[in-house]
C-alpha positions in Angstrom: -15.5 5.2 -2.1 -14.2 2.1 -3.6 -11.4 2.5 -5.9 -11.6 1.2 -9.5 -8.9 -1.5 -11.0 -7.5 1.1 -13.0 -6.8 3.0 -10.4 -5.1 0.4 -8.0 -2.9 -0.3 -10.5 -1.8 3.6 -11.1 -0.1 2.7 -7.8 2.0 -0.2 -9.5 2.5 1.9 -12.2 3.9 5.3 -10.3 5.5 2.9 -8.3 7.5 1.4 -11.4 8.3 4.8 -12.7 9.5 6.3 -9.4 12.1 3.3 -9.1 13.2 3.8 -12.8 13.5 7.6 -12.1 15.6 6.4 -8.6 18.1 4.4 -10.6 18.5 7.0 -13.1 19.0 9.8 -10.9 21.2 7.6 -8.3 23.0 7.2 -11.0 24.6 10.5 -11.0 24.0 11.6 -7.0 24.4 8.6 -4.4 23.5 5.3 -3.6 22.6 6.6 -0.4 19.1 7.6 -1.9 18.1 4.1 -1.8 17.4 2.4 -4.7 16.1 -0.5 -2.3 13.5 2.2 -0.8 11.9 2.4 -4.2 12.3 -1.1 -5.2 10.5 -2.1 -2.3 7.4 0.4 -2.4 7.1 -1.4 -6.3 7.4 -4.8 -4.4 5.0 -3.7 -2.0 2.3 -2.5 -4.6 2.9 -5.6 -6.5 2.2 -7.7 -3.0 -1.3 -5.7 -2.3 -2.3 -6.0 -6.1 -1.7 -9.8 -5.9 -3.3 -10.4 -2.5 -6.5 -12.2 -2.7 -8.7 -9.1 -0.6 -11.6 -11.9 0.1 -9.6 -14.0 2.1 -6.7 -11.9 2.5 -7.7 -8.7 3.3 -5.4 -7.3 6.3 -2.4 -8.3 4.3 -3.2 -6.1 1.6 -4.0 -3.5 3.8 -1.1 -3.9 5.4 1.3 -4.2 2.2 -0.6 -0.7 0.9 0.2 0.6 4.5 3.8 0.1 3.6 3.6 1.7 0.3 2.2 4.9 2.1 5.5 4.4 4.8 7.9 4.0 2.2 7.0 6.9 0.1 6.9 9.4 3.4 10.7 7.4 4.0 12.2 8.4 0.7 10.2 11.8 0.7 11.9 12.7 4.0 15.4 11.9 2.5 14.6 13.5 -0.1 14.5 16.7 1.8 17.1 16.2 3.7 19.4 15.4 0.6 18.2 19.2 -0.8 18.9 20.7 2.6 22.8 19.4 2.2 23.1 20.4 -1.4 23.5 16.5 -2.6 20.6 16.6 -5.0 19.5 20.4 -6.9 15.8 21.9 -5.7 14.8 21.0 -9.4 16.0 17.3 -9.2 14.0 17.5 -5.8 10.8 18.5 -7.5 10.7 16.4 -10.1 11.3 13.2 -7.6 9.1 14.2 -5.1 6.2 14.6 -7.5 7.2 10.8 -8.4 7.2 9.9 -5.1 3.8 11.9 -4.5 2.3 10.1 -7.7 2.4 6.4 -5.9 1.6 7.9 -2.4 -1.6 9.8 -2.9 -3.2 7.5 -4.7 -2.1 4.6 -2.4 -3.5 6.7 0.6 -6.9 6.9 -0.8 -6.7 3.2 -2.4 -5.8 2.2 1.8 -8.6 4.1 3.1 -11.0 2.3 0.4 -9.3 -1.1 1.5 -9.8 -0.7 5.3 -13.5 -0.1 4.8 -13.9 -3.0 2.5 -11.4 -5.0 4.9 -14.1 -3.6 7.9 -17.3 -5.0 6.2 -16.1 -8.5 5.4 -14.4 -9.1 8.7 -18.2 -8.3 9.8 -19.5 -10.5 8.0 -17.0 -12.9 9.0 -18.1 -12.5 12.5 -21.3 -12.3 11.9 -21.3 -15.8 10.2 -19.4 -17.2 12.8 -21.7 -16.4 15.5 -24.7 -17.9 13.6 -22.5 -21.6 13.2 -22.0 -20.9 17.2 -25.7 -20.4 17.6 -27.0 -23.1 14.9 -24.5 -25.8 17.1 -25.5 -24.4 20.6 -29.8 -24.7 19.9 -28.7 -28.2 18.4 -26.9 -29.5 21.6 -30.0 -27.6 23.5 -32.8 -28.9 21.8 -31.9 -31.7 20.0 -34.1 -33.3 16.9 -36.3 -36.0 18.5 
């Protein structure tokens, strides 16, 4: 189904909160856990929440498509940083429900955004095709 207002901006705002829990917890393990990963999943939700969907809609699509990447990127490190003892299983937890909190939501808000982007593209075509026709029957049979 279509996803409300509110609910595309939970993605903005998970997204905020994971990069403030990133700088605070880089803090005290590495700058290797990239801050820049988290800073741009907040760009990128900013980007699709600012895209104009009726004219724009496969570059929102696309920016919430690299909301979703990101988020599987730092959950991936994430892991592996627990697997060599750089960042405690309860540090883990707690960051990878952040990360969780922005991705979920932004995989259901894409799947919403293709369909939409599906329809008007449509519709697009659709309208295109009756100009064609309208400009074809008037070369045809033109008004005597």
């Amino acid at each position: 189904g279509v996803l409300t207002m509110a609910e595309t901006f939970k993605v903005g705002a998970n997204a905020r909160e994971l990069l403030r829990y990133t700088q605070r917890a880089t803090r005290i393990v590495t700058d290797d856990i990239s801050r820049s990963d988290a800073r741009q999943i907040l760009l990128d939700a900013h980007a699709a929440n600012n895209v104009n969907f009726q004219t724009d809609y496969d570059k929102r699509v696309e920016k919430i498509g690299a909301v979703v990447d990101g988020c599987s990127l730092l959950l991936e490190y994430l892991t592996i940083c627990t697997e060599e003892g750089i960042i405690s299983a309860k540090k883990a937890g707690i960051w990878t429900k952040k990360v969780t909190d922005v991705k979920y939501p932004a995989m259901k808000w894409l799947t919403s955004e293709r369909g939409r982007a599906e329809k008007l593209r449509a519709e697009a075509e659709r309208k295109r095709l009756t100009e064609q026709a309208a400009a074809l029957k008037a070369v045809l049979y033109p008004e005597p």
